[in-house]
C-alpha positions, 0 to 999 in steps of 0.5 A: 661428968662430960669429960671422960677419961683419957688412957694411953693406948699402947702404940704398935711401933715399927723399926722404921718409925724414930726416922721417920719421926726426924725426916721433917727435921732432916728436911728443914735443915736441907732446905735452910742449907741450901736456901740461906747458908749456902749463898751467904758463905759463896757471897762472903767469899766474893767479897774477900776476894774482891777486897783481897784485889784490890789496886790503885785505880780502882773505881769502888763504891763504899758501903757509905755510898762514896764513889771514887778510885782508890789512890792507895792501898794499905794492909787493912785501909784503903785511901779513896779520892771521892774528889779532886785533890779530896781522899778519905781513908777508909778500912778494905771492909767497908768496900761494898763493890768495884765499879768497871772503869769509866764509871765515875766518868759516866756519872759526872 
C-alpha cells in the first residue's frame, strides 16, 4: 500500500561504460602496488644482500636485540661474540642490521 513497486528501467549502456565501471579497481590496485608491495620486496632485497655480506668483524644487531661482532660465518649461521669470550650462534635471518664500525665501542 506504501511501497510501491519497483521496475527495472532499461540502462542506455555506452561502449565505454564495462571500463569505467573497473577504473576504481584499476586504481586501488596502482595505489596498493606502489604504497605496499613495491617497498616490501625493495626492503626484502636489501636485507638478502645484507645477509649475503656478511664477514667476521662485523658489527650486527639481531632481531632478539643482541649486539656484537660476528666472529664466524657459516652457510646459514652466523656466530656472534655479544661478549668477551661469549658467542651465540644464530641463523643469517635472524640478523636485522649491520652497525658501522666503532659502534659497540661507542656504546660501552
Amino acid at each position: 500500500m506504501f511501497i510501491s513497486n519497483a521496475y527495472a528501467e532499461a540502462a542506455a549502456s555506452a561502449p565505454d561504460s564495462g571500463i569505467m565501471n573497473f577504473l576504481p579497481l584499476f586504481a586501488l590496485i596502482a595505489v596498493f602496488y606502489f604504497l605496499i608491495l613495491r617497498p616490501q620486496t625493495k626492503r626484502a632485497k636489501e636485507q638478502k644482500a645484507m645477509i649475503t655480506a656478511l664477514q667476521r668483524g662485523d658489527e650486527v644487531v639481531t632481531s632478539g636485540g643482541e649486539v656484537g661482532t660476528v666472529s664466524k660465518v657459516y652457510e646459514q649461521y652466523v656466530a656472534v661474540e655479544i661478549a668477551a669470550n661469549l658467542e651465540v650462534t644464530v641463523q643469517k635471518s635472524a640478523i636485522q642490521s649491520v652497525l658501522p664500525k666503532g659502534t659497540i665501542k661507542a656504546i660501552k
